[in-house]
Backbone bond lengths (Angstrom), bond angles and torsions (degrees), N, CA, C in turn:
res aa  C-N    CA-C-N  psi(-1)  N-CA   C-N-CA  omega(-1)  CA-C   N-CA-C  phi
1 X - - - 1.463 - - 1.532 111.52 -
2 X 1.391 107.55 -40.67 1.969 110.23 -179.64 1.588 100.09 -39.76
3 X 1.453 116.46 -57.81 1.949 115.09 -160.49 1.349 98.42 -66.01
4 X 1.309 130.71 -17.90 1.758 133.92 -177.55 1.699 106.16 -87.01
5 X 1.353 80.58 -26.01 2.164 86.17 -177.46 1.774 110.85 -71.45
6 X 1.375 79.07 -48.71 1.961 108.39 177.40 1.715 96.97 -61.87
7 X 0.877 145.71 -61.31 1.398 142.87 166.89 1.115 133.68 -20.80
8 X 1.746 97.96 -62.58 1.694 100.69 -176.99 1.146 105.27 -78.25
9 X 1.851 124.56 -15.54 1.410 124.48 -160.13 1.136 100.61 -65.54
10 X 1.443 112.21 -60.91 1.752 123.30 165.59 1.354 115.23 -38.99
11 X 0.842 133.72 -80.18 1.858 123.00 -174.44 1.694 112.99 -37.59
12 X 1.518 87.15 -43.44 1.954 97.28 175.51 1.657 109.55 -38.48
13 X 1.295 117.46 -63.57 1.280 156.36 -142.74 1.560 83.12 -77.57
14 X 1.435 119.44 -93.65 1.649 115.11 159.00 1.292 135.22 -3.01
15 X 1.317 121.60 -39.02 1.560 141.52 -154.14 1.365 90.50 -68.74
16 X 1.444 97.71 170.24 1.799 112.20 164.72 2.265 90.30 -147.32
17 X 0.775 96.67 14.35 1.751 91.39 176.06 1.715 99.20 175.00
18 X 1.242 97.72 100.35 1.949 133.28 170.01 1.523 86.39 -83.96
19 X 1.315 107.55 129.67 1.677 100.25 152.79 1.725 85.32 -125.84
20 X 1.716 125.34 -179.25 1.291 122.29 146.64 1.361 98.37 -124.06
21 X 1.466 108.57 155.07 1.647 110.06 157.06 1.979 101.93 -122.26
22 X 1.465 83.18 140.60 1.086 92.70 167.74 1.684 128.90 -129.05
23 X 1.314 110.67 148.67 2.079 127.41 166.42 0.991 118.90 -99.88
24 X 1.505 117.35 170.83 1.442 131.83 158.29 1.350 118.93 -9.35
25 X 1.218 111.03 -65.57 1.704 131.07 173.77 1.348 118.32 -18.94
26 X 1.402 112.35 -48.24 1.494 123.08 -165.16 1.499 107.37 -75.13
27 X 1.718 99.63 -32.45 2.268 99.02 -167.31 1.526 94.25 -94.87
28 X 1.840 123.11 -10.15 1.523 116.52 177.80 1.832 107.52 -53.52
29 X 1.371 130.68 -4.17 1.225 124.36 -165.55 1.811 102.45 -130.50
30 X 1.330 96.52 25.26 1.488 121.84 -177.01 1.594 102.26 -116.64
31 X 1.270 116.38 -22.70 1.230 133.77 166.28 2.061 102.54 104.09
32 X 1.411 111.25 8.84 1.581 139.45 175.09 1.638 96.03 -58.40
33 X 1.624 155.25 136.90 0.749 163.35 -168.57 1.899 103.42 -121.23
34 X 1.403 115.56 108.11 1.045 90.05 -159.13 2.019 118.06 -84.95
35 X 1.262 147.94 -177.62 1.647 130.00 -150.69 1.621 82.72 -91.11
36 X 0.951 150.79 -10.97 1.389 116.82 -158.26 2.284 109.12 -134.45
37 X 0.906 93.37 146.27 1.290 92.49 -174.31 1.543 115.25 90.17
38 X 1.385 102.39 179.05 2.348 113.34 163.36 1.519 95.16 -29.47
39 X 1.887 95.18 114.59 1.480 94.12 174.19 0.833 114.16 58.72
40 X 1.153 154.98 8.00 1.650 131.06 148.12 1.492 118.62 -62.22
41 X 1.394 101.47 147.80 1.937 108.67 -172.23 1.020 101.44 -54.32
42 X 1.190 146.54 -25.84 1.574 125.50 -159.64 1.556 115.67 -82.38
43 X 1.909 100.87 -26.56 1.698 99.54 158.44 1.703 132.64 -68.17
44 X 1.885 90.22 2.84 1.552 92.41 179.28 1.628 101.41 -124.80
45 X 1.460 141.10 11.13 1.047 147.61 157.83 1.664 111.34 -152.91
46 X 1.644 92.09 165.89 1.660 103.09 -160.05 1.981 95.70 -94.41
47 X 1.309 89.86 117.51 1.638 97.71 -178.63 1.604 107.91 -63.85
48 X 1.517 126.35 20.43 1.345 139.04 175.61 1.857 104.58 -76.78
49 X 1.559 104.85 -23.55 1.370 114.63 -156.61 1.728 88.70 -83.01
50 X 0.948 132.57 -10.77 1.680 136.09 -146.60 1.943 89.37 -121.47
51 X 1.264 105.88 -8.56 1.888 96.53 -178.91 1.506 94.58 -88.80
52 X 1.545 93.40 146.52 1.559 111.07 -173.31 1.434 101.68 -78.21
53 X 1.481 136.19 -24.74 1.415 141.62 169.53 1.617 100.73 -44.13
54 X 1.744 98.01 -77.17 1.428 112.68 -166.53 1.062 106.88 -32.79
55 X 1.593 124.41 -70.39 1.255 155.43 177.68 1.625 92.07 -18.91
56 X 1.167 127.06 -74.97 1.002 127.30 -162.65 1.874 119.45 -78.00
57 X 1.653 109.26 -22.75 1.301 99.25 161.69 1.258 114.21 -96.06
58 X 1.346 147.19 -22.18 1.387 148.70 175.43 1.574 124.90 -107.62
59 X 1.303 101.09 47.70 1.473 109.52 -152.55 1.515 114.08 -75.77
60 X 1.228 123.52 -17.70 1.430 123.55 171.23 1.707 117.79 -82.01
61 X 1.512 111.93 -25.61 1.419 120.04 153.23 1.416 122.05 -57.41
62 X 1.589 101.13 -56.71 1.457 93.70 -177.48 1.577 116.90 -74.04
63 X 1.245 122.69 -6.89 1.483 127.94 -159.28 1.239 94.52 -78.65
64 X 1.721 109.36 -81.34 1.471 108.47 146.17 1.377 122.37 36.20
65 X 1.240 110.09 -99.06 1.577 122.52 179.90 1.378 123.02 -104.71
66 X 1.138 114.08 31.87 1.714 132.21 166.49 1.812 82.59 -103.38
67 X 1.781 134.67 -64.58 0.877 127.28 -166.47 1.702 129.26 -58.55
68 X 1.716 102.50 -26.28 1.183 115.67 -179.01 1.834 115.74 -88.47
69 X 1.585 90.94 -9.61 1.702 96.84 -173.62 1.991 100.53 -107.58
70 X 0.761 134.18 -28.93 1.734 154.82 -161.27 1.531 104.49 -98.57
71 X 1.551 113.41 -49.22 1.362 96.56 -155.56 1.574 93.03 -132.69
72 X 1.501 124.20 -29.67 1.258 110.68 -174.18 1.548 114.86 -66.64
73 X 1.925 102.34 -31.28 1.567 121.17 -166.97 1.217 105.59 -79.34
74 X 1.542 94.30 -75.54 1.810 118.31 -175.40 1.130 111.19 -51.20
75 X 1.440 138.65 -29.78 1.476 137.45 -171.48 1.267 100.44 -76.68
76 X 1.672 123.33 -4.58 1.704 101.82 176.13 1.322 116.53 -115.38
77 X 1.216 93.16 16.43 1.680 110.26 167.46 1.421 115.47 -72.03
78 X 1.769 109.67 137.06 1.157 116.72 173.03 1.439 139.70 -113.08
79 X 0.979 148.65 82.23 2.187 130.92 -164.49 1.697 91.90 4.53
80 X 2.137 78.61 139.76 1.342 94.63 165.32 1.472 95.85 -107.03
81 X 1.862 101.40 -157.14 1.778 107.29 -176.45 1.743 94.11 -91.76
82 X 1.018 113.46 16.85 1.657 108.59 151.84 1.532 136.46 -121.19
83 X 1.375 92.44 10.08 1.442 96.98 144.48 1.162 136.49 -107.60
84 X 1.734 104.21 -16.07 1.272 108.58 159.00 1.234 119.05 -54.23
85 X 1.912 126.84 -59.74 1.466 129.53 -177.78 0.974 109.70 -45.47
86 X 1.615 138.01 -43.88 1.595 136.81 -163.36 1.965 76.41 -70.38
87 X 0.565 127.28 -54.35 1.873 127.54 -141.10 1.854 87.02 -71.95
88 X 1.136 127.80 -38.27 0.958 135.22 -145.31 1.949 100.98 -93.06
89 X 1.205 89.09 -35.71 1.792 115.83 175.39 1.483 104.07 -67.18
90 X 1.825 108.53 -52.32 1.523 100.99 175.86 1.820 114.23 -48.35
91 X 1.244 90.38 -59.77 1.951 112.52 -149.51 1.987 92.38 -67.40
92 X 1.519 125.69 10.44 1.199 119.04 -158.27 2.102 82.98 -136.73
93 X 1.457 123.08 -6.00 1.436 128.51 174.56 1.337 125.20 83.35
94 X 1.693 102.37 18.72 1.419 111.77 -151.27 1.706 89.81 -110.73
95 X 1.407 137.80 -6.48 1.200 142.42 -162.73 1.693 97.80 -141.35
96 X 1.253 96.32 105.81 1.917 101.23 156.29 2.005 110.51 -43.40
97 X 1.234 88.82 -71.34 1.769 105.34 -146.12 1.621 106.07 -145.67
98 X 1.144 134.73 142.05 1.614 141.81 148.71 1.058 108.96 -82.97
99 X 1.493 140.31 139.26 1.274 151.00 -169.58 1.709 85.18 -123.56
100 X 1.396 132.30 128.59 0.988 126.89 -176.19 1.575 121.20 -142.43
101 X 1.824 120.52 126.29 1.735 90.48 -163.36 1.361 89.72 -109.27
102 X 1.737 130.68 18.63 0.990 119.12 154.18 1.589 138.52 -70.91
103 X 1.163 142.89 -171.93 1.581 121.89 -148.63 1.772 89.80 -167.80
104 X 1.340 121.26 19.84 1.367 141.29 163.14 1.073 144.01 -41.79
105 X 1.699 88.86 -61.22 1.341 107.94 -168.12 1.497 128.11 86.63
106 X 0.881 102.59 -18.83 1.714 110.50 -166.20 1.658 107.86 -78.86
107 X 1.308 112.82 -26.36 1.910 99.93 148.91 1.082 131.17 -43.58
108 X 1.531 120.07 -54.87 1.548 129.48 155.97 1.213 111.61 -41.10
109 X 1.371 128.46 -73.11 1.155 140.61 -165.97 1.881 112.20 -37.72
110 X 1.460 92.74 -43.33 1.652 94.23 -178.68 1.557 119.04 -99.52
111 X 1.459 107.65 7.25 1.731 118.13 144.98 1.531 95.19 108.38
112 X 1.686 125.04 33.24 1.198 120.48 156.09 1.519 102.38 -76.83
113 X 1.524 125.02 146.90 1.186 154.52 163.97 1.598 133.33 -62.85
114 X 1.616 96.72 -72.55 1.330 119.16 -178.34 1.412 100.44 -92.48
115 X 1.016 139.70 89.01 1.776 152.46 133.81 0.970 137.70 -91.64
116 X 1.542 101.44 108.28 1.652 105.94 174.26 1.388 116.06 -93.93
117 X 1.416 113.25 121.67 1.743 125.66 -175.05 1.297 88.27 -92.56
118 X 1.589 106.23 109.44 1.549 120.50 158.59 1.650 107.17 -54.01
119 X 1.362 99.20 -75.89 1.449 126.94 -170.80 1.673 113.12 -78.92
120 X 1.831 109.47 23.04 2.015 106.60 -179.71 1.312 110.23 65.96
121 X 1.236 116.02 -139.00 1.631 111.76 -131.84 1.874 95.50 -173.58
122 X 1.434 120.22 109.60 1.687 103.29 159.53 1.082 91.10 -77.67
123 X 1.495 171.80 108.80 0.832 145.56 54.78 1.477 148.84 -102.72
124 X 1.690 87.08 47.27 1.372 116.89 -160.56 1.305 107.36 -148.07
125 X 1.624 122.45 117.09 1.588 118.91 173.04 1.514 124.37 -83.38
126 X 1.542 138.38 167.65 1.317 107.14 138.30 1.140 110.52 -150.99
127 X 1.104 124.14 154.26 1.744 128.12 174.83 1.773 118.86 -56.17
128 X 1.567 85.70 125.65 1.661 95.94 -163.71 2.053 83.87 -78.43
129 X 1.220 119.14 -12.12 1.631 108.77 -164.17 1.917 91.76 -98.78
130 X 1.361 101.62 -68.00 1.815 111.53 -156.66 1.452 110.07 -75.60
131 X 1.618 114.43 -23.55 1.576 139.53 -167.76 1.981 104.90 63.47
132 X 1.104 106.47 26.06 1.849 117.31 167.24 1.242 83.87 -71.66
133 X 1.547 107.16 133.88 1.503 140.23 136.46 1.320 137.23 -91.07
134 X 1.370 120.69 126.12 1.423 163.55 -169.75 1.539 112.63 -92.33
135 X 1.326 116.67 124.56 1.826 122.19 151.35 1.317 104.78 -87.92
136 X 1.080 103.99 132.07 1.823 105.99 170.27 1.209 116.85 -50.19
137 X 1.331 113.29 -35.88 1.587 100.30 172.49 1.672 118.30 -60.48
138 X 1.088 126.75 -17.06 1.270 141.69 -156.88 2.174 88.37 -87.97
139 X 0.807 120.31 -33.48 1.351 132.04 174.88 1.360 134.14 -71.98
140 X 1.345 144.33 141.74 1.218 137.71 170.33 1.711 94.28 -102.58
141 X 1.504 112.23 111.02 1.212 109.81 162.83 1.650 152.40 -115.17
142 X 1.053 90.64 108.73 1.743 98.11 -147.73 1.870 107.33 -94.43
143 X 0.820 133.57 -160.53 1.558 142.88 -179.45 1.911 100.17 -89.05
144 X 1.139 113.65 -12.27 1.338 97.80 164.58 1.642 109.62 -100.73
145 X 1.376 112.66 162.26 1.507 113.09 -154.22 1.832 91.72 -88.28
146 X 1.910 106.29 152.86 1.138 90.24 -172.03 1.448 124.43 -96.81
147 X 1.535 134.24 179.20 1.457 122.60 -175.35 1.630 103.15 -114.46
148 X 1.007 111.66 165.18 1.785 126.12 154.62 1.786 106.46 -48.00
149 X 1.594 110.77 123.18 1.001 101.30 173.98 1.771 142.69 -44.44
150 X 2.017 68.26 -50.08 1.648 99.86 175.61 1.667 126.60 -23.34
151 X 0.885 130.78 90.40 1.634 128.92 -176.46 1.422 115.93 -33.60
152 X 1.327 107.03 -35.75 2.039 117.79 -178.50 1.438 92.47 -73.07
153 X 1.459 134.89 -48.90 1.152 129.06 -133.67 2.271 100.60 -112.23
154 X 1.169 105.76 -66.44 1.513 98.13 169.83 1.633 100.12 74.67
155 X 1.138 139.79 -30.11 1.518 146.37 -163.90 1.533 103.99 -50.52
156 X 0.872 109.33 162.91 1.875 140.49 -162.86 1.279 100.92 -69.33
157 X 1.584 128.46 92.64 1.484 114.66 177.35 1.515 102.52 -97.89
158 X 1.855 107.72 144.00 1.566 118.53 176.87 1.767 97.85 -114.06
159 X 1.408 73.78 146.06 2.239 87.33 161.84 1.609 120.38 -45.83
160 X 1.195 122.86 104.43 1.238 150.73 -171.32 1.804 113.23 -32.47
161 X 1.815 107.40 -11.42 1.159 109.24 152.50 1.729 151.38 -92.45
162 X 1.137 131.55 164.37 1.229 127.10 155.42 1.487 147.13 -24.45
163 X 1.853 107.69 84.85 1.035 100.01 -140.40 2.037 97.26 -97.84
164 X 1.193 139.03 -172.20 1.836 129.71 175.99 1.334 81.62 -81.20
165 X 1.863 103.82 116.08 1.677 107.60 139.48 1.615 86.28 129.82
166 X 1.585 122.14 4.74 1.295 134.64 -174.83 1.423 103.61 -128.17
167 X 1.809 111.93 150.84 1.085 106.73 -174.71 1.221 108.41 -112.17
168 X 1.999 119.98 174.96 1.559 93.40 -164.52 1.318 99.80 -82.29
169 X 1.311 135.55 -160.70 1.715 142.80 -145.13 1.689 76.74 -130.77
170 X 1.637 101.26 121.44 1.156 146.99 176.51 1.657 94.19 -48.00
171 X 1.415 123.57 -53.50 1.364 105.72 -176.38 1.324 126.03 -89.43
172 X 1.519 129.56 3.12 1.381 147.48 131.20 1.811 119.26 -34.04
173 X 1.297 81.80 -47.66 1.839 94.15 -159.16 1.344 81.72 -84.30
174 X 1.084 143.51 -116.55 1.177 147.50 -168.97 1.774 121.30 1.30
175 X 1.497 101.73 -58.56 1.770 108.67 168.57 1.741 111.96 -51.26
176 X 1.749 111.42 -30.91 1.598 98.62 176.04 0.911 126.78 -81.54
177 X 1.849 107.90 -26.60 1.448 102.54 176.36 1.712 115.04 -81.72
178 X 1.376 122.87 7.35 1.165 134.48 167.13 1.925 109.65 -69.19
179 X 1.565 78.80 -58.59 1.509 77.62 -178.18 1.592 117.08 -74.83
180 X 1.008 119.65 -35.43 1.775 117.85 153.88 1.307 122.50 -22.85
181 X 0.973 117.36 -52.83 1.441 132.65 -131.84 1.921 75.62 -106.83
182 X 1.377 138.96 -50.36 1.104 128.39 -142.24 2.240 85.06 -104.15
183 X 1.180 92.20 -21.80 1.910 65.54 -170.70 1.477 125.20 -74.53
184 X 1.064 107.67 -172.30 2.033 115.86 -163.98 1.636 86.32 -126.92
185 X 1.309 127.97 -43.62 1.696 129.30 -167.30 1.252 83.39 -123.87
186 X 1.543 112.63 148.57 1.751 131.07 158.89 1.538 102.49 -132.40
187 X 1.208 104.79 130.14 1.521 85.59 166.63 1.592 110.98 -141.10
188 X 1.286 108.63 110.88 1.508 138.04 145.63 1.387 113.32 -16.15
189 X 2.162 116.53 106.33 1.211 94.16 177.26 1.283 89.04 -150.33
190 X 1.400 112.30 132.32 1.920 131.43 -173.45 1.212 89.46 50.80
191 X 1.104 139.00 90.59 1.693 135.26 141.26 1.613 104.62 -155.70
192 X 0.946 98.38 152.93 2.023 112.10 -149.60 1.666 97.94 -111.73
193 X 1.841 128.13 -13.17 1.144 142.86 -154.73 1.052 123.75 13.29
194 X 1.485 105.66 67.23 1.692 132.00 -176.51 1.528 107.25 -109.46
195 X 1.480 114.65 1.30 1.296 119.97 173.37 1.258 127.91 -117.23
196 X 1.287 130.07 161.00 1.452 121.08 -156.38 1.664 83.48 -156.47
197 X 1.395 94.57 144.77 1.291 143.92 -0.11 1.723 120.91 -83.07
198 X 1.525 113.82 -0.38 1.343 137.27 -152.20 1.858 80.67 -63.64
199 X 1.629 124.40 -50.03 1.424 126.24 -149.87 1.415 99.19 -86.77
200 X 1.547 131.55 8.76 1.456 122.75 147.31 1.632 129.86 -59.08
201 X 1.511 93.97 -40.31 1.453 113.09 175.15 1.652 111.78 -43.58
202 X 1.346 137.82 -74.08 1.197 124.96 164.71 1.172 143.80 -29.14
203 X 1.596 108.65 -47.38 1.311 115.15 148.52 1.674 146.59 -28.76
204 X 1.533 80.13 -52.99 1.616 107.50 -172.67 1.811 96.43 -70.02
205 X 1.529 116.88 -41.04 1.163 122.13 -164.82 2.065 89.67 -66.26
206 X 0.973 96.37 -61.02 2.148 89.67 -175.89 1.244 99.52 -47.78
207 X 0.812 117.31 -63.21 2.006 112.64 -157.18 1.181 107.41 -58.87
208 X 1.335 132.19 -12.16 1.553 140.16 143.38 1.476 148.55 -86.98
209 X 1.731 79.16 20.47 1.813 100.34 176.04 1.696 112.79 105.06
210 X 1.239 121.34 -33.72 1.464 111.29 -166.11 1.442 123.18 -55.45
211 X 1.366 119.21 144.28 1.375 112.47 161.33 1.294 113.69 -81.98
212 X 1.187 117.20 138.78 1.838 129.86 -164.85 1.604 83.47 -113.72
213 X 1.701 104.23 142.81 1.494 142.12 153.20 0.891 122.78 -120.73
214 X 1.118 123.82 124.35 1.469 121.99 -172.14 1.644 105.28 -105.75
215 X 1.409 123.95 172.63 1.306 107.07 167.59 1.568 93.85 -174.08
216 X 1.159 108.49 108.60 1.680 135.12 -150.45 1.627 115.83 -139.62
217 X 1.740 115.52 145.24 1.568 80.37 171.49 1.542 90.27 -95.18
218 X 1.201 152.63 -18.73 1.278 128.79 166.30 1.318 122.51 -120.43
219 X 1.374 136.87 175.49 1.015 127.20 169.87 1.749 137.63 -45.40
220 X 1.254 125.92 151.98 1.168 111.89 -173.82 1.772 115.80 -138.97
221 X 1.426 121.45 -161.51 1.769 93.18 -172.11 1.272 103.39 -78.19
222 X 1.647 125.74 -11.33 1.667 111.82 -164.94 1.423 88.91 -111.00
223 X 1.418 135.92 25.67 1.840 118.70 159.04 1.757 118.81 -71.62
224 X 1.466 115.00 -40.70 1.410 120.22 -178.30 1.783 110.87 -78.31
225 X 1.779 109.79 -20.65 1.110 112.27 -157.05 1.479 102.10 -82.38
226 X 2.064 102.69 -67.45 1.425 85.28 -156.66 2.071 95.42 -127.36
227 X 1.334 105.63 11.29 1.389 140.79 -178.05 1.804 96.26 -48.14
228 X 1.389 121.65 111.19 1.602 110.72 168.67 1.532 109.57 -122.16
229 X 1.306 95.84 19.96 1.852 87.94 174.01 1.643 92.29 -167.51
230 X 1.527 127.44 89.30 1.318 122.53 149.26 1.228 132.46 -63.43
231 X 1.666 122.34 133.01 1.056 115.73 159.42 1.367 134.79 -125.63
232 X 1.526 127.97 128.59 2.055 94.20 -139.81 1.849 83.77 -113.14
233 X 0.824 106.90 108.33 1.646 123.99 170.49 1.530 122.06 -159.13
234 X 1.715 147.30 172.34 0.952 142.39 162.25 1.163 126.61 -51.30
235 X 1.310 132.36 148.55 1.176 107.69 -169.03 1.946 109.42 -79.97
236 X 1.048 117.01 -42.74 1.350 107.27 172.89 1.609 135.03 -45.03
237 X 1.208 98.49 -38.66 1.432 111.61 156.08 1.369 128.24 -54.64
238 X 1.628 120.70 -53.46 1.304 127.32 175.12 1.383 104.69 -84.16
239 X 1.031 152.71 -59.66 1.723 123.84 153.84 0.982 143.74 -25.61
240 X 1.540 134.01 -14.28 1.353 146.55 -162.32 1.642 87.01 -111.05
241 X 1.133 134.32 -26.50 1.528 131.69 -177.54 1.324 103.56 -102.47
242 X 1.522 120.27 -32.41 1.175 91.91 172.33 2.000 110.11 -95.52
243 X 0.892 129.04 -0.77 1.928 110.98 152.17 1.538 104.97 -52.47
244 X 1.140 125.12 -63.34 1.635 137.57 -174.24 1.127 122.42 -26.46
245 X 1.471 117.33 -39.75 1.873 152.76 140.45 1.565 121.32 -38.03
246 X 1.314 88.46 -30.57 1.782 109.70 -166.59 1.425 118.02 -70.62
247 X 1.457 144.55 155.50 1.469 122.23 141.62 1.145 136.89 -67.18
């Protein structure tokens, strides 16, 4: 792995536009379980709870366990040492942007800047009636589902992300294919690109020149495809060696 560390360090170093994208992969060492596959939540809840329909006709069911899976779990999640390195890569000029289809927070959290939330933010509400936005902290959130503060308004507020049957937010999508389109290095980290439309983004980044890194513990659909530098380790681990590489 060192001559693969030494590799990307060099191209890094070379670059004039680092973007990262990141998956599941990256918050699995956050102690985050990611939805799909061994252990993924969806073998322990019905991804019916995540449709914006449901949501809206069965909303104290689905709230329920959006609250017990989002905020009771995920809210005690903390940055790993790979969000620090990405954060650390930004604040040091070596990283444009994170392209991210996680919905965490924990990029922020560990003092990255430039983040683009493909897939939003739990830590962000908004009114399904007035479209006013909410920080969860701004909320008392209990097992009943929550409302719009607003006294006129009271309407059905949902978690500020991407829910099945919703599309992603126009100024998400647009900022990745910005950053796609403009980088020289991409680098691929915990994401399996089994999702769509998020797994165009990589794509778009090769067919416009970039060298792609991946850094996975196993293979994924874009390692054979468009993958020019694997590296098969955690991601916290293989980030923390490669800053170390870094200036």
């Amino acid at each position: 792995m060192k001559d693969k560390i030494e590799q990307a360090a060099n191209w890094i170093k070379q670059a004039q536009y680092v973007v990262a994208f990141t998956g599941a992969g990256i918050s699995v060492e956050s102690g985050i379980p990611p939805f799909r596959g061994d252990g993924g939540l969806w073998n322990q809840y019905n991804p019916i709870i995540l449709d914006i329909d449901y949501y809206q006709q069965h909303t104290e069911e689905s709230w329920k366990a959006i609250k017990r899976l989002f905020f009771d779990f995920f809210g005690k999640a903390k940055p790993n040492a790979a969000h620090y390195a990405l954060a650390s890569m930004e604040k040091a000029g070596l990283l444009k942007s994170v392209i991210t289809q996680n919905i965490d927070n924990l990029h922020q959290e560990a003092g990255s800047e430039n983040v683009i939330e493909f897939h939003g933010n739990c830590r962000q509400f908004i009114c399904l009636k007035c479209g006013a936005t909410y920080q969860s902290s701004q909320l008392h959130l209990s097992n009943k589902p929550p409302h719009c503060l607003h006294p006129d308004c009271r309407g059905l507020l949902k978690p500020d992300f991407v829910f099945f049957g919703e599309g992603i937010p126009a100024k998400a999508y647009q900022a990745s294919i910005d950053a796609a389109t403009n980088a020289d290095i991409f680098i691929l980290i915990g994401t399996t690109g089994e999702i769509m439309p998020a797994s165009q983004i990589p794509l778009l980044a090769k067919e416009n020149g970039a060298k792609i890194i991946e850094i996975n513990i196993e293979e994924s659909n874009f390692t054979s495809s468009i993958t020019d530098l694997f590296i098969k380790e955690k991601a916290g681990i293989a980030l923390e060696k490669l800053r170390k590489e870094l200036p």
